[in-house]
C-alpha distance (Angstrom), angle and dihedral (degrees) to the residues before:
residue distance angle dihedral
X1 . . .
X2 3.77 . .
X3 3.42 124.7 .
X4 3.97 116.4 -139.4
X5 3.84 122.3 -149.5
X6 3.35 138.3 -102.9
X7 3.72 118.3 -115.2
X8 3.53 121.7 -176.2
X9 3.97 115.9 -125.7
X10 3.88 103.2 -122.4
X11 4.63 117.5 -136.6
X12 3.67 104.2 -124.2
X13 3.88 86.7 -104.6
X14 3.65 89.3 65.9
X15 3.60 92.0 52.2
X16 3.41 96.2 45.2
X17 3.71 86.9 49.1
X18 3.69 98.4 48.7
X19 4.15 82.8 48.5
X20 4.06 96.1 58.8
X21 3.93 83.8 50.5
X22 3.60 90.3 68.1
X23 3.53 95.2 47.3
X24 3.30 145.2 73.0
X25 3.74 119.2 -75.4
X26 3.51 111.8 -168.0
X27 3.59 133.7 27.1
X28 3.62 109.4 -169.3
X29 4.34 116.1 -157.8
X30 3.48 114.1 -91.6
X31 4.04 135.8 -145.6
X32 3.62 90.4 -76.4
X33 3.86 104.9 42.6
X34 3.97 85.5 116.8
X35 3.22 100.2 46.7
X36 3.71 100.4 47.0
X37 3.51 86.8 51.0
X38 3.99 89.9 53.7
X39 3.76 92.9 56.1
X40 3.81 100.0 51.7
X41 3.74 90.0 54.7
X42 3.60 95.8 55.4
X43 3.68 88.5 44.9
X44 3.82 90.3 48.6
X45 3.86 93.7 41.0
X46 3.68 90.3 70.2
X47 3.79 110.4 108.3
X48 3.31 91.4 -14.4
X49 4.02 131.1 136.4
X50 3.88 94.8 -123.1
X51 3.54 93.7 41.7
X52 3.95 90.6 126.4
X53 4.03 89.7 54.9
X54 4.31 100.0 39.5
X55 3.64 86.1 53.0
X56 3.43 89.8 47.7
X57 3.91 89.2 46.9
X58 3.89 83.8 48.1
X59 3.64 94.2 63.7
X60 3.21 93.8 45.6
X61 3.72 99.3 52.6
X62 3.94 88.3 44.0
X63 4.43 82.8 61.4
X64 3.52 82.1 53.1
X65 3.80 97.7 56.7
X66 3.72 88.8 44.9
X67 3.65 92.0 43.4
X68 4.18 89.5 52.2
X69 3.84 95.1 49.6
X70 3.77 90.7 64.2
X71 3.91 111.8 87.5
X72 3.70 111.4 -116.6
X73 3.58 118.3 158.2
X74 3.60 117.8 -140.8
X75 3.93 121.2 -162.8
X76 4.13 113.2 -104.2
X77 3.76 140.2 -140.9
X78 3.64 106.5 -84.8
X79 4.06 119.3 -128.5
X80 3.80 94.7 -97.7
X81 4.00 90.0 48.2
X82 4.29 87.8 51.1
X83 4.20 90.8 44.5
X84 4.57 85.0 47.9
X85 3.50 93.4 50.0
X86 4.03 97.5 45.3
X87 3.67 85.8 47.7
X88 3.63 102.6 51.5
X89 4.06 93.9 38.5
X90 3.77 88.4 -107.3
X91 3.72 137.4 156.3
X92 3.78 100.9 -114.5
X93 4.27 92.2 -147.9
X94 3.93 96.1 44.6
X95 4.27 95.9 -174.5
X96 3.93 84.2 -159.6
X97 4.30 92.3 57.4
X98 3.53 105.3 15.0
X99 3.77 118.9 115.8
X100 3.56 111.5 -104.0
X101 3.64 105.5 -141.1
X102 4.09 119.8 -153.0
X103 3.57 93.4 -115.2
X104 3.89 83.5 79.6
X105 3.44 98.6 60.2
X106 4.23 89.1 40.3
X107 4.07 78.5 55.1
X108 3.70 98.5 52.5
X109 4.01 102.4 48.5
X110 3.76 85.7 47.1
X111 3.62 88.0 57.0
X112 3.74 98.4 38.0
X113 4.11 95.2 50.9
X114 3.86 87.3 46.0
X115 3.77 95.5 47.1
X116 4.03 84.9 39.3
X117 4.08 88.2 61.0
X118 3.95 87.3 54.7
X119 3.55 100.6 44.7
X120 4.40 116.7 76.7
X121 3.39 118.0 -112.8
X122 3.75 107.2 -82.2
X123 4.20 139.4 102.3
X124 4.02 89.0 -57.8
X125 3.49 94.3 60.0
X126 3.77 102.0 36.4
X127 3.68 86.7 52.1
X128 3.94 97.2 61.2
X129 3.83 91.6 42.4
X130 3.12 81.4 54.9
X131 3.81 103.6 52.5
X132 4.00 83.6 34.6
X133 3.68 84.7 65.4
X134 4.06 99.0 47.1
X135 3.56 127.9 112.0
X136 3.67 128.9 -104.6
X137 3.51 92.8 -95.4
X138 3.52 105.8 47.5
X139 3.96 89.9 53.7
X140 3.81 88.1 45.5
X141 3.76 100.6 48.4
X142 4.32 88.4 41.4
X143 4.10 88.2 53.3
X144 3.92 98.7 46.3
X145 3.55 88.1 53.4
X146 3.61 98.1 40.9
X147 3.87 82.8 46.3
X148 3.76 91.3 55.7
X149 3.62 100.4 34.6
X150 3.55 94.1 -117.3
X151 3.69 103.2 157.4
X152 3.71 95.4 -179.7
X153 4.63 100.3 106.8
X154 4.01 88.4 1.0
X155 3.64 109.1 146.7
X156 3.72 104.8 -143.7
X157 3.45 98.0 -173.6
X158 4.18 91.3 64.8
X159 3.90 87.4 29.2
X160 3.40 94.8 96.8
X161 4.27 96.0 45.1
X162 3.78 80.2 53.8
X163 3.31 100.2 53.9
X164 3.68 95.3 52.0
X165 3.44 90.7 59.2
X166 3.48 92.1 54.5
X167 3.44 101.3 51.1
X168 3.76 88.4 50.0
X169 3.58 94.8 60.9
X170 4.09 94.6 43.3
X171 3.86 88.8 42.7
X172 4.05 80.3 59.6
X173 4.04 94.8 37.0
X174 3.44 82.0 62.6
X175 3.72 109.6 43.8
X176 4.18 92.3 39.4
X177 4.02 84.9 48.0
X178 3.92 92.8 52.5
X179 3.23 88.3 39.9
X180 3.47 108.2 60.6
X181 4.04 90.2 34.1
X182 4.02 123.8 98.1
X183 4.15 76.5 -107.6
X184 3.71 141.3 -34.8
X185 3.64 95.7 -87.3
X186 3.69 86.4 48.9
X187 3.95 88.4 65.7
X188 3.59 97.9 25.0
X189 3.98 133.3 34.0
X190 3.85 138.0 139.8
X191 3.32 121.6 -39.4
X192 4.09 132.0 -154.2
X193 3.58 84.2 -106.3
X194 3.93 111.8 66.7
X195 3.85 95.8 178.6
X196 3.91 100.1 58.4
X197 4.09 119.8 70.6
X198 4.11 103.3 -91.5
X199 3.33 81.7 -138.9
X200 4.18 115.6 53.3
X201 3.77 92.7 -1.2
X202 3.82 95.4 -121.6
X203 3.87 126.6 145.2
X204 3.62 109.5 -98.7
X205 4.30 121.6 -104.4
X206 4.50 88.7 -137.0
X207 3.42 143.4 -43.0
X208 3.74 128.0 -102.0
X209 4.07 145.7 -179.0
X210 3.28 104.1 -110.5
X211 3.85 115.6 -136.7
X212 3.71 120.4 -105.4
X213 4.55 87.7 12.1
X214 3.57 87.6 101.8
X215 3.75 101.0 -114.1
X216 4.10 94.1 -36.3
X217 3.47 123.1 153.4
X218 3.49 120.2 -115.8
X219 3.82 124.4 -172.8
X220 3.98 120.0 -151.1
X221 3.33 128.2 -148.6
X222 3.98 125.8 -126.4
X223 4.07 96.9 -141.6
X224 3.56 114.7 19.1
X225 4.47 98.0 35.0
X226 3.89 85.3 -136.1
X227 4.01 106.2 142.3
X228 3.62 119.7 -160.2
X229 3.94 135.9 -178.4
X230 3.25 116.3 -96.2
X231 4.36 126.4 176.4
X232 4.23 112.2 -82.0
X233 4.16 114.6 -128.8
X234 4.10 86.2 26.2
X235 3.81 131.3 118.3
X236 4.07 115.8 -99.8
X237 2.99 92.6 -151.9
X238 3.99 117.8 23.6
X239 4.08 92.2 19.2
X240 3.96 95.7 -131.3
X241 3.93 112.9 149.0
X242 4.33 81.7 -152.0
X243 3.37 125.7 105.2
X244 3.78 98.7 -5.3
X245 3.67 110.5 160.6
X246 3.90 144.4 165.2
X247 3.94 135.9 -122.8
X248 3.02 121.2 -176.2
X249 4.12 131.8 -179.8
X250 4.02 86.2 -94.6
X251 4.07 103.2 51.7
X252 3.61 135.5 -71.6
X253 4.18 119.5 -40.0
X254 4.17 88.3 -119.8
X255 3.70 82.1 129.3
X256 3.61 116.3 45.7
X257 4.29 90.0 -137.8
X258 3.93 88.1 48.8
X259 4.13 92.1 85.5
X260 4.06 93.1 1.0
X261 4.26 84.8 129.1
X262 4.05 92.6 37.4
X263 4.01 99.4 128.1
X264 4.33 82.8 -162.4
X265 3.83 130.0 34.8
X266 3.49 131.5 174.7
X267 3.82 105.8 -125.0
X268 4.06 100.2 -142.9
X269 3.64 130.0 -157.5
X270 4.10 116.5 -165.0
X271 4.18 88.5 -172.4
X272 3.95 94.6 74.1
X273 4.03 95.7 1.1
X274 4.03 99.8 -124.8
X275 3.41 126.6 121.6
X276 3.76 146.1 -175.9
X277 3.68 143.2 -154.8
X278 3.66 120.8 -86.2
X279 3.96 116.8 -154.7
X280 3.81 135.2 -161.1
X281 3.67 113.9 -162.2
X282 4.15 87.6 169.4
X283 4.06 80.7 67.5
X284 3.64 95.4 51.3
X285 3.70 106.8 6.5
X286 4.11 88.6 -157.4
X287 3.58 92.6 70.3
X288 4.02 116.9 137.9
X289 3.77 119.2 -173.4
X290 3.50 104.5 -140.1
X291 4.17 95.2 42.6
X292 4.01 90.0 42.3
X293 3.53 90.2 53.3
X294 3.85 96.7 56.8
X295 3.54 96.8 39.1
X296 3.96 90.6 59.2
X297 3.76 97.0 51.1
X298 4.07 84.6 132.8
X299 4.06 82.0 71.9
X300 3.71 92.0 52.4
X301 3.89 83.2 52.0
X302 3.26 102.9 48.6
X303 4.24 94.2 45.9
X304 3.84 86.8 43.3
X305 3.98 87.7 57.4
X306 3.27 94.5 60.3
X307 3.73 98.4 55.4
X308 4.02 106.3 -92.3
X309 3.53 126.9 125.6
X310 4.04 121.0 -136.7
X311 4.03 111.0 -118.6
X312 3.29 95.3 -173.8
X313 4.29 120.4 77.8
X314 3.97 135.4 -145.1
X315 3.70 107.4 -162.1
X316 3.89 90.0 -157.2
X317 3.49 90.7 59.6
X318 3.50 132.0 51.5
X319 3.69 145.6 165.3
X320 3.47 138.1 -150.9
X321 3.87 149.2 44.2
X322 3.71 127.4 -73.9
X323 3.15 118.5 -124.8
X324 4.19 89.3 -136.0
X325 3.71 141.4 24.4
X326 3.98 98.7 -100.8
X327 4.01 105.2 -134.5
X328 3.93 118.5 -93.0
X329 4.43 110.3 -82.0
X330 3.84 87.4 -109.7
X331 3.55 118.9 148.2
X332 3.54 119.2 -95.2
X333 3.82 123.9 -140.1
């Protein structure tokens, strides 16, 4: 007689676990992160409500792509800085800690004065001369609390102009990093926490199936572009597998055909009540995270109606009221 084996009947968890091992972990931004990003927003600015602001956002992303091309170096981690943060399950770029180097702020009036000479003559473009003209301070101060989401003296009128410069410089952080490491995952792996970029530590903008990963969920991050995998049916933000759900702009998904064409969901969780975006680039294969997540700011509506609170963050958008008038971006002596 011949005995069969035993073979232990895996959760779906496990499975999905066991999945993101074969796959690729991180996918770090490439050359063209800006650019891509420009494109969809013109393409989604078309009829659209916000068309005024994603163009705007377009032209700004475009200075970004220009403003990448250049060659700046940007001063790296050091050996003993990538072995500390793999062995305390740290990002190694932390936006909140790391150094901010001047280069940034060189980076960021370049990019402002050459988006400014795009851009008519209006509020827009007097606000990034403006900023283009601040002191050192100003620009620092505005950035750590943008970088912290410390609303309290935020200007959110130059909010957005400061963010783009600091995604440039962590969208370089990262590339020069990998680059001049044995290989990314030499300078950059997992992390103890799987809901913050391994890379800068920020909150991610959405989630999204990447193309060709057969259906696995990717999460993207807000500063740096970096997307890594992250679990399917789990909680961004407090990991529970219970009570996930997803809205969508046409209803609840109690029936799998009620949002089955939905290009963007909002993944809910009832167990801590946050949510985040959900993207299908396999339904529109144009799909950017960034530009798809402010051109469906009726989804981020209709979730926050209900009660729930986004986890993720957009950097170029931002809501809210300061709590005081930050001072005017004069320069300081």
């Amino acid at each position: 007689m011949t005995v069969g084996s035993t073979q232990k009947i895996l959760s779906p968890e496990e499975i999905a676990v066991r999945a993101g091992e074969q796959l690729s972990f991180l996918h770090l931004p490439d050359a063209g992160v800006f650019a891509d990003r420009a494109l969809r927003l013109r393409q989604l600015a078309a009829g659209h409500a916000m068309r005024d602001f994603l163009l705007f956002v377009a032209e700004l992303a475009e200075a970004q792509h220009r403003a990448l091309s250049a060659v700046v170096a940007v001063p790296l981690p050091t050996p003993q800085q990538i072995d500390a943060a793999a062995r305390d399950g740290l990002p190694l770029l932390p936006a909140e800690t790391w150094q901010r180097e001047p280069a940034w702020r060189s980076s960021l009036r370049g990019l402002l004065n050459d988006l400014a000479r795009r851009l008519p003559d209006g509020p827009p473009k007097t606000t990034a001369l403006q900023l283009a003209a601040a002191g050192d301070e100003h620009l620092e101060t505005q950035a750590g609390r943008l970088l912290s989401g410390v609303m309290l003296g935020l200007d959110l009128a130059s909010a957005p102009l400061i963010a783009a410069g600091l995604q440039l410089h962590w969208v370089r952080l990262v590339q020069q990093t990998a680059a001049h490491a044995p290989g990314p995952i030499a300078a950059f792996g997992r992390t103890d926490d799987p809901t913050l970029c391994p890379c800068c530590g920020s909150r991610p903008v959405a989630s999204l199936e990447r193309l060709g990963s057969e259906g696995a969920r990717y999460l993207a991050c807000g500063l740096c572009a970096t997307q890594w995998h992250f679990v399917r049916i789990k909680c961004t933000h407090c990991q529970s597998t219970k009570g996930i759900s997803l809205q969508s702009l046409v209803g609840a998904d109690e029936a799998a055909s009620t949002t089955a064409d939905a290009v963007v969901q909002a993944e809910c969780c009832s167990e801590c009540g946050h949510y985040l975006k959900l993207m299908h680039p396999a339904r529109d294969n144009g799909l950017e995270p960034l530009a798809d997540d402010l051109a469906t700011l009726t989804l981020d509506l209709l979730v926050s109606e209900a009660g729930l609170q986004r986890h993720g963050v957009n950097l170029l958008l931002l809501f809210g009221e300061p709590d005081e008038a930050p001072p005017p971006p004069g320069r300081e002596h």
